[in-house]
The first five atom37 places (N, CA, C, CB, O) and aatype in JSON, in Angstrom:
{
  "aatype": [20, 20, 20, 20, 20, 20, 20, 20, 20, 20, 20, 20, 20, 20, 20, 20, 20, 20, 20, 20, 20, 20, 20, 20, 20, 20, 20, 20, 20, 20, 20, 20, 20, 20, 20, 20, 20, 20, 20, 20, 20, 20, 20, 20, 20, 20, 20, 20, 20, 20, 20, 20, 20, 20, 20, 20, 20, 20, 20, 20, 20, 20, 20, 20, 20, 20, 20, 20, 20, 20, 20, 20, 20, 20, 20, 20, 20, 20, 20, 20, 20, 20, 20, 20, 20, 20, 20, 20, 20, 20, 20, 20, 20, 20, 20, 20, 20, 20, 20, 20, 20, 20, 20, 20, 20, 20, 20, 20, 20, 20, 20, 20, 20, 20, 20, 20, 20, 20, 20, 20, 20, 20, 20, 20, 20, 20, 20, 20, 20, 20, 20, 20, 20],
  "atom_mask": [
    [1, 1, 1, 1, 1],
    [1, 1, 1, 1, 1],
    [1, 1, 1, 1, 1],
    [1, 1, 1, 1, 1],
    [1, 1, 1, 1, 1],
    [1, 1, 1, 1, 1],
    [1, 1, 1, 1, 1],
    [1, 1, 1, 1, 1],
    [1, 1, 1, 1, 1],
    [1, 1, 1, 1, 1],
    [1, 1, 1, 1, 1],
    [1, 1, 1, 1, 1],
    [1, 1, 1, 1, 1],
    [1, 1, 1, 1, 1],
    [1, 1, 1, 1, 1],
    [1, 1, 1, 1, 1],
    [1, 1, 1, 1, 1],
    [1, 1, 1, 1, 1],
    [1, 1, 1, 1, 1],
    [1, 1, 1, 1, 1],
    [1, 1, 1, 1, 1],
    [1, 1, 1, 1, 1],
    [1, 1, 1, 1, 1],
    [1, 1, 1, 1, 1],
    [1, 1, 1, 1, 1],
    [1, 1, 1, 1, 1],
    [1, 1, 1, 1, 1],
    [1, 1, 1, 1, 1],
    [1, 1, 1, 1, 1],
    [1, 1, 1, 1, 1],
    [1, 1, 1, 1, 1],
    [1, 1, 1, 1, 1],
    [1, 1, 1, 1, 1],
    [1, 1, 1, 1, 1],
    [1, 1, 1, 1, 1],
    [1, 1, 1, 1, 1],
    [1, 1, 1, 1, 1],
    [1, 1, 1, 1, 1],
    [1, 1, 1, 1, 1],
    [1, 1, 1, 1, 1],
    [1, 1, 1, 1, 1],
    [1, 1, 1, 1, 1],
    [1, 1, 1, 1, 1],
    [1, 1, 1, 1, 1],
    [1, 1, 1, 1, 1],
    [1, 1, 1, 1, 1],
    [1, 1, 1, 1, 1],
    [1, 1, 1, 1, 1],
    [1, 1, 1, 1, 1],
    [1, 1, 1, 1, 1],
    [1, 1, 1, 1, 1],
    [1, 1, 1, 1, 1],
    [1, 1, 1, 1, 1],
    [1, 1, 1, 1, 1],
    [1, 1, 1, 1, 1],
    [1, 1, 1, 1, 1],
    [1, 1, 1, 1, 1],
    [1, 1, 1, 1, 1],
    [1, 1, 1, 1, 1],
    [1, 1, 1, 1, 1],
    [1, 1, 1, 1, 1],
    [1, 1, 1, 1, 1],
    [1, 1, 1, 1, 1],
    [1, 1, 1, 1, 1],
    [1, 1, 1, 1, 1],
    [1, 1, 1, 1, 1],
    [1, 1, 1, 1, 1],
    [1, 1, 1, 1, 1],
    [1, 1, 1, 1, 1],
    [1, 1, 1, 1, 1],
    [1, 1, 1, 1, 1],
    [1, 1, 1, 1, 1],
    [1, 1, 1, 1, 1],
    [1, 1, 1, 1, 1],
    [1, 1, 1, 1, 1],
    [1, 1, 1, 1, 1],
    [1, 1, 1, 1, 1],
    [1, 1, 1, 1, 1],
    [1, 1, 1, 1, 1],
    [1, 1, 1, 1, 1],
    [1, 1, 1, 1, 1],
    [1, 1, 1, 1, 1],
    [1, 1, 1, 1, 1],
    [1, 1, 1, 1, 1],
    [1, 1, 1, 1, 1],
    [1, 1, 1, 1, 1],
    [1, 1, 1, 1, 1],
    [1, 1, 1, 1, 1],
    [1, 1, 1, 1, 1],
    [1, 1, 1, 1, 1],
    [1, 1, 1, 1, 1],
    [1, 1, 1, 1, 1],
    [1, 1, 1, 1, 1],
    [1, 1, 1, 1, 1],
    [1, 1, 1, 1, 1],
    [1, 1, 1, 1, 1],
    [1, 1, 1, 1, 1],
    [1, 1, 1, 1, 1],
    [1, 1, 1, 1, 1],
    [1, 1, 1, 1, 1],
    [1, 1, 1, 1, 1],
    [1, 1, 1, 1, 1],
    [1, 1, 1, 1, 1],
    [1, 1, 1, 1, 1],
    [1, 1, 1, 1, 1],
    [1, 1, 1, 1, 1],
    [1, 1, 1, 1, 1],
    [1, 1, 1, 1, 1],
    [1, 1, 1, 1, 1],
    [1, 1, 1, 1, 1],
    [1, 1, 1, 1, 1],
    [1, 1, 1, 1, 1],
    [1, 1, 1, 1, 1],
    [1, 1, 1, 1, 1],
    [1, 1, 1, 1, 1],
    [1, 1, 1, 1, 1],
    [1, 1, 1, 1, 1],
    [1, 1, 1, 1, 1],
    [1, 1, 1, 1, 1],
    [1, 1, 1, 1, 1],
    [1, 1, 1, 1, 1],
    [1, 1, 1, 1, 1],
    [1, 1, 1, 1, 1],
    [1, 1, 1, 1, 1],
    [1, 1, 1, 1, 1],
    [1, 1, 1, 1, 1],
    [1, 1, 1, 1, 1],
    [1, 1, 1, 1, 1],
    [1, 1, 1, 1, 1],
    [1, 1, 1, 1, 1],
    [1, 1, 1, 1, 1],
    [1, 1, 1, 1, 1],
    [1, 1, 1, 1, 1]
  ],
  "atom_positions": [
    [[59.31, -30.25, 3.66], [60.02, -30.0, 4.88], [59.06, -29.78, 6.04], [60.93, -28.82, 4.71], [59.45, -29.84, 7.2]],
    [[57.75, -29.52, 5.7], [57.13, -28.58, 6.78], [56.5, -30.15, 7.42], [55.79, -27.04, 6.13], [56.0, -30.24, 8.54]],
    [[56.65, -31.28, 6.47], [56.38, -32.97, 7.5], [57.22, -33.19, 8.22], [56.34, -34.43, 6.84], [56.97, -33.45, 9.39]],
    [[58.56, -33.16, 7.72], [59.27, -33.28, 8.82], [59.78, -32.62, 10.08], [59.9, -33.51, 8.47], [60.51, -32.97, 11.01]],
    [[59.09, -31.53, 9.73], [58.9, -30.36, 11.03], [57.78, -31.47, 12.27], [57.7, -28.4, 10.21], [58.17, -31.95, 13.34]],
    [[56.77, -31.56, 11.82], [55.51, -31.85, 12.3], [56.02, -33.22, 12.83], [54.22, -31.8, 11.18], [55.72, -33.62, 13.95]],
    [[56.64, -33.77, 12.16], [57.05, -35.42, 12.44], [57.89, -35.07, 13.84], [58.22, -36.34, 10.94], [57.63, -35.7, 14.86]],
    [[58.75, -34.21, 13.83], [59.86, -34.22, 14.8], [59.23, -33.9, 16.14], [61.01, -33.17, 14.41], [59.56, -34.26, 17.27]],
    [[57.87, -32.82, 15.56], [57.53, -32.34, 17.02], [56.78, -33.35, 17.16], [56.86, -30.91, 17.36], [57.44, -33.9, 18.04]],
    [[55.55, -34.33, 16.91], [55.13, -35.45, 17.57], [56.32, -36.04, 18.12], [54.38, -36.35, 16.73], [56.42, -35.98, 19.35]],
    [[57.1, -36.51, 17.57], [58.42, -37.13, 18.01], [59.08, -36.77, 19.45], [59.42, -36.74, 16.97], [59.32, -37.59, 20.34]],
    [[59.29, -35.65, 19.48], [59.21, -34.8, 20.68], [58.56, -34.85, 22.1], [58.78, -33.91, 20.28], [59.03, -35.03, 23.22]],
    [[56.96, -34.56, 21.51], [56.36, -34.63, 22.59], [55.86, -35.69, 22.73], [55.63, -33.83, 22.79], [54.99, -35.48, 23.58]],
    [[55.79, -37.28, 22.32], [55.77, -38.42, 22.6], [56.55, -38.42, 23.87], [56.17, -39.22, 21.54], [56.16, -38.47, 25.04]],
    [[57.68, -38.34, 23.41], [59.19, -38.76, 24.45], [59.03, -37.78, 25.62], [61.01, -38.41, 23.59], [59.16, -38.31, 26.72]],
    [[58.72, -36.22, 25.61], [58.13, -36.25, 26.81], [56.96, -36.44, 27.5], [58.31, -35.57, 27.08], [56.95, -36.28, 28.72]],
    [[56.23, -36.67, 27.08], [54.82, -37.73, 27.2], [55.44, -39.02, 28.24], [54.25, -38.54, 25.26], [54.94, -39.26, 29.34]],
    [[55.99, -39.37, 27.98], [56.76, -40.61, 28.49], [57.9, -40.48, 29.89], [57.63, -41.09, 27.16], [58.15, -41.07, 30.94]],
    [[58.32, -39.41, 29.16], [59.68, -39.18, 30.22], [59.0, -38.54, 31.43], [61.05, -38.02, 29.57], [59.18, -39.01, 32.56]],
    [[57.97, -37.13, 31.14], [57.5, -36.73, 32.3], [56.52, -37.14, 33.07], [57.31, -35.84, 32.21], [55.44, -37.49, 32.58]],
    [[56.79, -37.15, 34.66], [55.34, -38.27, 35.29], [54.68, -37.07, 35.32], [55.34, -39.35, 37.09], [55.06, -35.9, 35.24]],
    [[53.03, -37.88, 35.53], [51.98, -37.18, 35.66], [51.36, -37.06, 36.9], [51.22, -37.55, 34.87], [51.03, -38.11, 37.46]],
    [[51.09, -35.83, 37.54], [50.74, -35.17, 38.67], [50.14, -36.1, 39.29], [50.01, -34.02, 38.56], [49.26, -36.61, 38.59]],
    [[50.27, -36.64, 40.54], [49.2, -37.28, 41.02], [47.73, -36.36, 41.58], [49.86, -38.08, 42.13], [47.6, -35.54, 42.49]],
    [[47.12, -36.7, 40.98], [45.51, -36.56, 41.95], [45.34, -36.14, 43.25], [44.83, -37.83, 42.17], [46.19, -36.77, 43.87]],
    [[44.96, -35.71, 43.74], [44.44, -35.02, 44.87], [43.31, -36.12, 45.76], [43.65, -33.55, 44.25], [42.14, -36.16, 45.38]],
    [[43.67, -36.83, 46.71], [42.24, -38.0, 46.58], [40.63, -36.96, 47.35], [42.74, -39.98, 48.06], [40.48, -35.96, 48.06]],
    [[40.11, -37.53, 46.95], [38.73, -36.82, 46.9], [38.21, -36.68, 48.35], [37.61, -37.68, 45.99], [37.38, -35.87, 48.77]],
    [[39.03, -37.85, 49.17], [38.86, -37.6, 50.16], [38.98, -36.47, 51.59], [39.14, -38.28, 50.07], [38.41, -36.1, 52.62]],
    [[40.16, -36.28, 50.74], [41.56, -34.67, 51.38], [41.43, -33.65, 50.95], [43.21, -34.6, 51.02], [42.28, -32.79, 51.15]],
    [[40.03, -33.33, 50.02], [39.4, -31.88, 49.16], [39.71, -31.34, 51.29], [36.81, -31.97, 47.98], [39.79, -31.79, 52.43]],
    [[39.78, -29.75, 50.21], [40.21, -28.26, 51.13], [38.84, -27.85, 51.03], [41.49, -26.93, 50.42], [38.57, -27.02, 51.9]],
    [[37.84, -28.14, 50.25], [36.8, -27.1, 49.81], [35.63, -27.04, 51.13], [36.02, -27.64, 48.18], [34.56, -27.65, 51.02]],
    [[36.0, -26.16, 52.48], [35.42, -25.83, 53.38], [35.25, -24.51, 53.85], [35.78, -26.42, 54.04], [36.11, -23.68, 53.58]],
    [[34.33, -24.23, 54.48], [34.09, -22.52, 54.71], [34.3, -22.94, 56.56], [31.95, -21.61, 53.99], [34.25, -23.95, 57.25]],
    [[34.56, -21.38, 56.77], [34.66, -21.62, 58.76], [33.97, -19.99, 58.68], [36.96, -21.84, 59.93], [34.41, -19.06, 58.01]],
    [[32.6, -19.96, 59.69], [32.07, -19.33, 60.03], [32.18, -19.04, 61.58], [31.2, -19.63, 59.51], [31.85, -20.0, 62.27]],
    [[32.53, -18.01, 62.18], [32.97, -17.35, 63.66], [31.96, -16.31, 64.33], [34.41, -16.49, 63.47], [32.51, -15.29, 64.75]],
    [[30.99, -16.37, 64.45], [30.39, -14.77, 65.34], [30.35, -14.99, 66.74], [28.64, -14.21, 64.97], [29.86, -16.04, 67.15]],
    [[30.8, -14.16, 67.54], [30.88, -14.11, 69.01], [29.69, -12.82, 68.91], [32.68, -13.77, 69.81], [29.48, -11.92, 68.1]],
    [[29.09, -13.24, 70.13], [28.07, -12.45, 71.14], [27.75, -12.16, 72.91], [27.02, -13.01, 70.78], [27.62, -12.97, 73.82]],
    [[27.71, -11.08, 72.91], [27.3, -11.02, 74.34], [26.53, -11.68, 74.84], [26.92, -10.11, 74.7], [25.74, -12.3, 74.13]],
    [[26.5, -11.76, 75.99], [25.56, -13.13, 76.88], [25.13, -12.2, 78.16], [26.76, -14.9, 77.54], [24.3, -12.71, 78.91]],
    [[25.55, -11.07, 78.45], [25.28, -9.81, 79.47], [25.85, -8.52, 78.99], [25.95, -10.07, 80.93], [26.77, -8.2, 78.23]],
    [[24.97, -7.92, 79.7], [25.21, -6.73, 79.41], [26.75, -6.18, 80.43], [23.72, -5.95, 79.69], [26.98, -4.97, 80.47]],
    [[27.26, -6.71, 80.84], [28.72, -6.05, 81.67], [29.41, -6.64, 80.63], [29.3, -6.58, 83.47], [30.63, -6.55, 80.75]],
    [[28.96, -7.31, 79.48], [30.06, -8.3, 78.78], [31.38, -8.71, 79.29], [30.42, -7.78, 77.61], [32.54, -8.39, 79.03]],
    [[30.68, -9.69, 80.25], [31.69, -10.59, 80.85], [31.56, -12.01, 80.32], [31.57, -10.61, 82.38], [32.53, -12.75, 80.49]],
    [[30.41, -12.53, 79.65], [30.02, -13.75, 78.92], [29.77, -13.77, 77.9], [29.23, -14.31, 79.24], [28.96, -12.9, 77.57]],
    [[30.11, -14.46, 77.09], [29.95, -14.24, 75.39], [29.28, -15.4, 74.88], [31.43, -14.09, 74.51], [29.06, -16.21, 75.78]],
    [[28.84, -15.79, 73.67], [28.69, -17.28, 72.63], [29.56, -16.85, 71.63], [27.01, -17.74, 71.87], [29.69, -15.7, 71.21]],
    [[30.23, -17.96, 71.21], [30.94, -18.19, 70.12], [30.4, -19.64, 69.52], [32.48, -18.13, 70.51], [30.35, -20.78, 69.99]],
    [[29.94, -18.89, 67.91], [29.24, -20.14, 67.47], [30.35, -20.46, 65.91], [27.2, -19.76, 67.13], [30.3, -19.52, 65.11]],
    [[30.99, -21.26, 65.62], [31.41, -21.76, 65.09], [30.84, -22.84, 64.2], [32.04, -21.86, 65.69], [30.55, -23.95, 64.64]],
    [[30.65, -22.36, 62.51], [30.09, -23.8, 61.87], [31.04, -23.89, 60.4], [28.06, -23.73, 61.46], [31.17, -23.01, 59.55]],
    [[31.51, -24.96, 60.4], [31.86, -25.6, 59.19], [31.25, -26.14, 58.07], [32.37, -26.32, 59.44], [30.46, -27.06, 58.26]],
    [[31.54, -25.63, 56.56], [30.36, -26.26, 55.68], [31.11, -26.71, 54.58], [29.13, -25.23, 55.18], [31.92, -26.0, 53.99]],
    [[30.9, -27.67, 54.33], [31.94, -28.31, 53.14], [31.23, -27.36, 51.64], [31.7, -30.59, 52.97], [30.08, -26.97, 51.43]],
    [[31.79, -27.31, 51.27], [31.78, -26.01, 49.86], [31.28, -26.7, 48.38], [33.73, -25.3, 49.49], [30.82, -26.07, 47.42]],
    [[31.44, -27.81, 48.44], [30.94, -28.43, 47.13], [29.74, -28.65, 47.32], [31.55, -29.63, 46.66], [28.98, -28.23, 46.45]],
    [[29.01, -29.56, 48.77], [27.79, -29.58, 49.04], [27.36, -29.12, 49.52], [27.4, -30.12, 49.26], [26.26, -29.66, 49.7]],
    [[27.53, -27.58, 50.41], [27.02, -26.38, 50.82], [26.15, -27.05, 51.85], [26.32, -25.44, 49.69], [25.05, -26.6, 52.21]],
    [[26.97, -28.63, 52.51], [26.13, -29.04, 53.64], [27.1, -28.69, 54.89], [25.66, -30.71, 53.55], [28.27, -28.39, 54.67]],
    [[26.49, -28.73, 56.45], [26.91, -28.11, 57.37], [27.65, -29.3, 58.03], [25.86, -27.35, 58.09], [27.11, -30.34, 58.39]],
    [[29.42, -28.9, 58.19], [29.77, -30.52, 58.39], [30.34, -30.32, 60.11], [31.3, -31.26, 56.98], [31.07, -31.22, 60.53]],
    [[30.09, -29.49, 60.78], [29.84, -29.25, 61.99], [29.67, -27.91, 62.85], [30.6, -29.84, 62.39], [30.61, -27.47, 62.17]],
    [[29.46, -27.2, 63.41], [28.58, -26.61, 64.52], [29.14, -26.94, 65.88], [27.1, -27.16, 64.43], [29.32, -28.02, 66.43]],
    [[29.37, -25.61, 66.31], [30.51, -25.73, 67.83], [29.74, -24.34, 68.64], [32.88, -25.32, 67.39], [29.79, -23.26, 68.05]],
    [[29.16, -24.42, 69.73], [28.75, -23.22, 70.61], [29.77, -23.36, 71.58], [27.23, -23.2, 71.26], [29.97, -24.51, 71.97]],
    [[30.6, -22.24, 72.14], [31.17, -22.55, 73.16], [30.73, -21.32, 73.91], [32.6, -22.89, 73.01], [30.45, -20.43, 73.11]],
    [[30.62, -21.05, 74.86], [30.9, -19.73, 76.05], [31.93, -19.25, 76.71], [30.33, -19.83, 77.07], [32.4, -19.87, 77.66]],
    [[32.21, -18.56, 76.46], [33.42, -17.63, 76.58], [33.08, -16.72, 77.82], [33.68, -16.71, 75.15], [31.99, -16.15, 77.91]],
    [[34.12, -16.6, 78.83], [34.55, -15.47, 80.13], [35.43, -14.49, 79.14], [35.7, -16.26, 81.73], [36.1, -14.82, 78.17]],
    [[35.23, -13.34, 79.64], [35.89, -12.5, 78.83], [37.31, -12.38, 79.7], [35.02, -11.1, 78.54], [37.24, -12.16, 80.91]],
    [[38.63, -12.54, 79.0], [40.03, -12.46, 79.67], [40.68, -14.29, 79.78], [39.77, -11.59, 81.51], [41.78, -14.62, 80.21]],
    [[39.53, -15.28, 79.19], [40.21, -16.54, 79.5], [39.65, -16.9, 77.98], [39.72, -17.55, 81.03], [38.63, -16.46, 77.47]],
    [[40.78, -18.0, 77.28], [40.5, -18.83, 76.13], [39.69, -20.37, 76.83], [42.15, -19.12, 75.22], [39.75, -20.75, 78.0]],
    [[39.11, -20.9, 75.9], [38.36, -21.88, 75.62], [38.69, -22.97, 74.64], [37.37, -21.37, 75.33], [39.37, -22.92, 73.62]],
    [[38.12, -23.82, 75.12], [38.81, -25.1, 73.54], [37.11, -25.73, 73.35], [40.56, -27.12, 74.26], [36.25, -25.78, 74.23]],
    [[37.02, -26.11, 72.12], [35.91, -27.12, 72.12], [36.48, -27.93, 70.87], [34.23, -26.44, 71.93], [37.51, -27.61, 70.27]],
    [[35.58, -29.15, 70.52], [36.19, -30.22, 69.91], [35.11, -31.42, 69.26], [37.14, -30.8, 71.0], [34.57, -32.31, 69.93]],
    [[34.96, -31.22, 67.96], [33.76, -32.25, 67.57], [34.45, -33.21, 66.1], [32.03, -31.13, 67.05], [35.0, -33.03, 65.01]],
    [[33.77, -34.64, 67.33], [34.38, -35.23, 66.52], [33.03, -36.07, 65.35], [35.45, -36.15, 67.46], [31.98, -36.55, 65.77]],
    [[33.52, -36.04, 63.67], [32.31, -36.26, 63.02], [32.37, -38.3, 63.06], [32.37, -35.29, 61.19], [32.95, -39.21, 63.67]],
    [[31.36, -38.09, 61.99], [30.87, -39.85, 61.99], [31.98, -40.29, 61.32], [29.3, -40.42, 61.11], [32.56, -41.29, 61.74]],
    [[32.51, -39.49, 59.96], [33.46, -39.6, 59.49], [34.87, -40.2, 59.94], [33.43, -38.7, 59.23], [35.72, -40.77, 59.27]],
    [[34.83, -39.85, 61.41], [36.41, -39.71, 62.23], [37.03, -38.41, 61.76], [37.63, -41.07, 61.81], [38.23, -38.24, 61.95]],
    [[36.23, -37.42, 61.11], [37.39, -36.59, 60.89], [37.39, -35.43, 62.09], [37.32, -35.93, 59.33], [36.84, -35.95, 63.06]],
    [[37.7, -34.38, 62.34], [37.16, -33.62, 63.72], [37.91, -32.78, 63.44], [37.24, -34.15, 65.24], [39.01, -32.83, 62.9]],
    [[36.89, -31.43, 64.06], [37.13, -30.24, 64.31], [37.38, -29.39, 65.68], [36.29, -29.87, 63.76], [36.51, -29.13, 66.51]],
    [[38.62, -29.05, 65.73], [39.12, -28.16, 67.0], [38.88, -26.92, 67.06], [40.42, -28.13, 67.19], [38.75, -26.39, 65.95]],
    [[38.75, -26.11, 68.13], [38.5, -24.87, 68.19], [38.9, -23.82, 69.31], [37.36, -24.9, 68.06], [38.12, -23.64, 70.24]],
    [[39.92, -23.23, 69.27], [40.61, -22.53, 70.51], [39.84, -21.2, 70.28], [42.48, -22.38, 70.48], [39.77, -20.89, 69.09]],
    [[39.18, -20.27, 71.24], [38.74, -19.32, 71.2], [38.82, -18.17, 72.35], [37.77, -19.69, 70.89], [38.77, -18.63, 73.49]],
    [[38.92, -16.99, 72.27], [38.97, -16.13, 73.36], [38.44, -14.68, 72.96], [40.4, -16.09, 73.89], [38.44, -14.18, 71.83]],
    [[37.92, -14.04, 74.35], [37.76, -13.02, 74.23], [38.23, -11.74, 75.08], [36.83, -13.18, 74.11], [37.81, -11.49, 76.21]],
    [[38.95, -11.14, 74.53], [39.76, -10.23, 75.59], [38.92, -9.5, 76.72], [40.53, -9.06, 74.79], [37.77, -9.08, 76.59]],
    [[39.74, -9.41, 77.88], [39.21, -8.63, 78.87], [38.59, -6.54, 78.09], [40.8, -8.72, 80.21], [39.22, -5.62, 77.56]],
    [[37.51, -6.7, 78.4], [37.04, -5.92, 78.2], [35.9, -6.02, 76.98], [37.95, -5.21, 78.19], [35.04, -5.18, 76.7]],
    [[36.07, -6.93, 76.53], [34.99, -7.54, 75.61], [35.07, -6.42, 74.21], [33.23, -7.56, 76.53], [34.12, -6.18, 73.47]],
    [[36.08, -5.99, 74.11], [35.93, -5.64, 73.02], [36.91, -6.29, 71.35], [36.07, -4.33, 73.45], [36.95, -5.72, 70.26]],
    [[37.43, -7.39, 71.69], [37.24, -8.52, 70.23], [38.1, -9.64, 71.13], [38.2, -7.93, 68.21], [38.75, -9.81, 72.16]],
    [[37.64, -10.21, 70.03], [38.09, -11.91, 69.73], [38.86, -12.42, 69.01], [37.32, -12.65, 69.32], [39.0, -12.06, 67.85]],
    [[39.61, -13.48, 69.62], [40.43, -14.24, 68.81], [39.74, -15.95, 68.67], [42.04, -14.14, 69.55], [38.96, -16.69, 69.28]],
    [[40.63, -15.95, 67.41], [39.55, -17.41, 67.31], [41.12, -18.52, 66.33], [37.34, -16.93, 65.74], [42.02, -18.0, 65.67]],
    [[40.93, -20.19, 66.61], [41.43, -20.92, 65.87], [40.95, -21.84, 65.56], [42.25, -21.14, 66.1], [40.9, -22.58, 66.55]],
    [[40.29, -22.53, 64.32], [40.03, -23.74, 63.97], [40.35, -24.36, 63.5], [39.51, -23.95, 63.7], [40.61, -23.84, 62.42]],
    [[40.7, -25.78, 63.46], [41.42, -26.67, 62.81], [40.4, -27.88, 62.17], [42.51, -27.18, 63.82], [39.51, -28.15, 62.98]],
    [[40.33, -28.65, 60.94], [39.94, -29.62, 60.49], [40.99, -30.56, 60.0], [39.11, -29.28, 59.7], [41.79, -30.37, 59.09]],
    [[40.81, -31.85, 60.96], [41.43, -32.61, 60.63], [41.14, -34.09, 59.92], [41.91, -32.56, 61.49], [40.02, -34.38, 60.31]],
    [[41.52, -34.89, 59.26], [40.94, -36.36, 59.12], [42.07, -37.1, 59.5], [40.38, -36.83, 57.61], [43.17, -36.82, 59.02]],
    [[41.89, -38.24, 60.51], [42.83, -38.6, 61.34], [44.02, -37.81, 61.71], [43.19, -39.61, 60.92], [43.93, -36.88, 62.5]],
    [[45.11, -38.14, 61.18], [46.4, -37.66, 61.4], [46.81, -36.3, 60.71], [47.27, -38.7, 60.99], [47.49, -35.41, 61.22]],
    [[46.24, -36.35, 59.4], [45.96, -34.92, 58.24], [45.16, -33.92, 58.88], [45.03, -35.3, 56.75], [44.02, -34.1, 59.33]],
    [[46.05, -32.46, 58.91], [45.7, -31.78, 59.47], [44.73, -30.92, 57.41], [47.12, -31.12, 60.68], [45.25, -30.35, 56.45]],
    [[44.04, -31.12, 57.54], [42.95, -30.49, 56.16], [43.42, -28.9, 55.89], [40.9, -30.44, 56.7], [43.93, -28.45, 54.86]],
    [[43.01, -28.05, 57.38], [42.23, -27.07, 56.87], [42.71, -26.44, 57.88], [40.76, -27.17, 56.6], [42.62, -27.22, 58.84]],
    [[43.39, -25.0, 58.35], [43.06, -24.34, 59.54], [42.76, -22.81, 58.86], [44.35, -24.45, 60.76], [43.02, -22.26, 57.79]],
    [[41.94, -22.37, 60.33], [41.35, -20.86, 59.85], [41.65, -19.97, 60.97], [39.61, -20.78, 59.54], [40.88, -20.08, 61.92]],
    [[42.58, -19.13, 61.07], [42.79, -18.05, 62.79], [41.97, -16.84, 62.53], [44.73, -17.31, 63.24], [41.46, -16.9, 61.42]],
    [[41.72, -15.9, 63.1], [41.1, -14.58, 62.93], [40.96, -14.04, 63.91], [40.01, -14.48, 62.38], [41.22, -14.61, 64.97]],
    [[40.52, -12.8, 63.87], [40.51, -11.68, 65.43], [38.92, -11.13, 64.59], [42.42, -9.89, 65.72], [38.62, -11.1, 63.4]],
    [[38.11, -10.72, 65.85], [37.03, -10.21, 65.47], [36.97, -8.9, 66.55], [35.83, -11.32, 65.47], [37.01, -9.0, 67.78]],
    [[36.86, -7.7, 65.81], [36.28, -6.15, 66.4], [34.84, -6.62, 67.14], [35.9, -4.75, 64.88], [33.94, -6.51, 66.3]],
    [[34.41, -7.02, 68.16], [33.55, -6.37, 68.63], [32.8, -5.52, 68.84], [33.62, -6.37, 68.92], [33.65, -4.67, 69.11]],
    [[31.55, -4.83, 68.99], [31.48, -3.44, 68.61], [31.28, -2.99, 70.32], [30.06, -3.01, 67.32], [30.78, -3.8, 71.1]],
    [[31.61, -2.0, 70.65], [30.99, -1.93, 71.84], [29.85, -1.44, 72.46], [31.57, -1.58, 72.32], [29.16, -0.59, 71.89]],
    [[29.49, -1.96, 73.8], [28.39, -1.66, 74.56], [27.45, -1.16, 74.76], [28.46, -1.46, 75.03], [27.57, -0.74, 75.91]],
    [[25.99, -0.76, 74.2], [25.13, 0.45, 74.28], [25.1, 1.19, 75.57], [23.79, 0.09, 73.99], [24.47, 0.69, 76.5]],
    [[25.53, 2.0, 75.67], [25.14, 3.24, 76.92], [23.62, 3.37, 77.68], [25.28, 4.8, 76.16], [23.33, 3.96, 78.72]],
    [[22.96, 2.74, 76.94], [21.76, 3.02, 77.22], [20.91, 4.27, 77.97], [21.62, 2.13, 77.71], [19.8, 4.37, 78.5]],
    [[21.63, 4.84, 77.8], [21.05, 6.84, 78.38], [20.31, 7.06, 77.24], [22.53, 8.5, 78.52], [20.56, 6.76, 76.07]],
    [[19.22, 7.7, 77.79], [18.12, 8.6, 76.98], [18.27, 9.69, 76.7], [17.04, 8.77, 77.46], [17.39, 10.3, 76.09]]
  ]
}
């Protein structure tokens, strides 16, 4: 009896072998596997001007797949926009609040029409040295 146990379940999972489709693939092209790196910095001491350096690194080859400096007024957002050899391109909305004490940030990776990847965040700033002795 215990064959025809064994028989039934091959039997079984043949037929769903068959009946159920199989996942399509992910194409290699549309991998997620990217990091987004954000640090904003003062550019004066009234911190009214900032850098915001923005770099993207694809994660499997831990190579740098773009790099965005923008400068920032503190109280107005910014856009910057790089487009790779690839055609694929990276957007970047950024701001820093009046008073310079944090940031907001948005990046997007796209390949053509496919939006890949987006990353938002707010960054604490630290504030200002006093500079008194």
């Amino acid at each position: 009896m215990s064959h025809l146990r064994l028989f039934a379940c091959a039997v079984l999972f043949t037929t769903l072998g068959t009946v159920l489709p199989a996942a399509e693939p992910v194409p290699a092209d549309l991998h997620t596997g990217i990091a987004v790196d954000v640090t904003v910095t003062p550019l004066d001491a009234a911190r009214t001007r900032f850098l915001c350096l923005v770099r993207v690194t694809d994660l499997p080859s831990d190579q740098l797949i773009s790099g965005i400096n923008i400068q920032l007024v503190a109280g107005r957002s910014a856009t910057a926009a790089s487009v790779l050899r690839s055609g694929s391109e990276v957007n970047v909305l950024a701001k820093v609040e009046e008073g310079g004490t944090a940031a907001s940030y948005s990046v997007e990776y796209r390949k053509g029409a496919v939006v890949v990847a987006t990353q938002k965040g707010s960054i604490a700033l630290s504030p200002a040295a006093t500079g008194r002795n």
